[in-house]
N, C-alpha and C positions, 0 to 999 in steps of 0.2 A: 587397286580394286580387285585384281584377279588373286590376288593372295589372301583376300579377303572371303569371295565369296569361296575360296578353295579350304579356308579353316572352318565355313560355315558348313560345306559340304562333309568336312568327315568328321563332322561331330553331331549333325544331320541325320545323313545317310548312312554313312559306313559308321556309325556310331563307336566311335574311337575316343578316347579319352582325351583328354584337356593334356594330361603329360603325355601320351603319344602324338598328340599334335604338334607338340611345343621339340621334342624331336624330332620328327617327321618335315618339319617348316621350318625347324633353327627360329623361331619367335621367344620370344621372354613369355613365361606363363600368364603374367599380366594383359599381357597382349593379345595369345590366344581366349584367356579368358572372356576379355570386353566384346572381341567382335564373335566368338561361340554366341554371348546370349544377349548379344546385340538385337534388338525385335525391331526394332524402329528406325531408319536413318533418314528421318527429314529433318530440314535445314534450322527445326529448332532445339536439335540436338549437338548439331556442327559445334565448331568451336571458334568465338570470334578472331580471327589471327590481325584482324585490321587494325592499328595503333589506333588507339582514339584522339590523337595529337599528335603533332610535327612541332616538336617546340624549335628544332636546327630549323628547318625549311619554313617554317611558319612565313617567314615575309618572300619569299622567293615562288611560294605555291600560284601564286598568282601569273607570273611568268612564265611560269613553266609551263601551267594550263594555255598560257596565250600561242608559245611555241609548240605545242601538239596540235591546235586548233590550227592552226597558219602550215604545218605539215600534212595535216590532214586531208587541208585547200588545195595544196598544191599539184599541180599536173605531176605524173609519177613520168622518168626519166628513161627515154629509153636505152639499151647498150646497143653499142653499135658491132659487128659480128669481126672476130678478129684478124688481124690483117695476114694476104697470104703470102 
C-alpha cells in the first residue's frame, strides 16, 4: 500500500510522468498506470481472489470447520519457563 500511495504522490504532487515513475519505482507501466488514475479503492473495485468452489476439499470442509471451532474452544497452553 505504501508503493501505492508513493506512485499516487508523484504523479499528484511532484507531477512526474507515468515513465518516470515507472523508473523511479522499477513498476511495469501498466501498473503505475492503474493505481496513477486510480480515483476510487472501495471493496467494489477489489478483486474477488476467493475460489468460488473447493471441488478437492468439498467433503472434508466440514471437518475442518469442526477442528477450528474445537481449537478455538480450547484453553490456550501455557510454557513453562526454561530449565536452569
Amino acid at each position: 500500500m505504501a508503493q501505492i500511495k508513493y506512485i499516487k504522490d508523484l504523479y499528484e504532487n511532484e507531477e512526474a510522468s507515468l515513465r518516470e515513475i515507472c523508473r523511479i519505482t522499477g513498476h511495469s507501466f501498466e501498473t503505475v498506470r492503474k493505481y496513477a488514475y486510480q480515483e476510487n479503492w472501495s471493496e467494489d473495485n477489489l478483486p474477488d481472489i476467493e475460489p468460488q468452489s473447493y471441488p478437492v476439499l468439498q467433503d472434508f470442509i466440514p471437518i475442518i470447520d469442526k477442528w477450528l471451532e474445537e481449537d478455538r474452544k480450547a484453553p490456550r497452553k501455557q510454557r513453562l519457563p526454561p530449565p536452569v
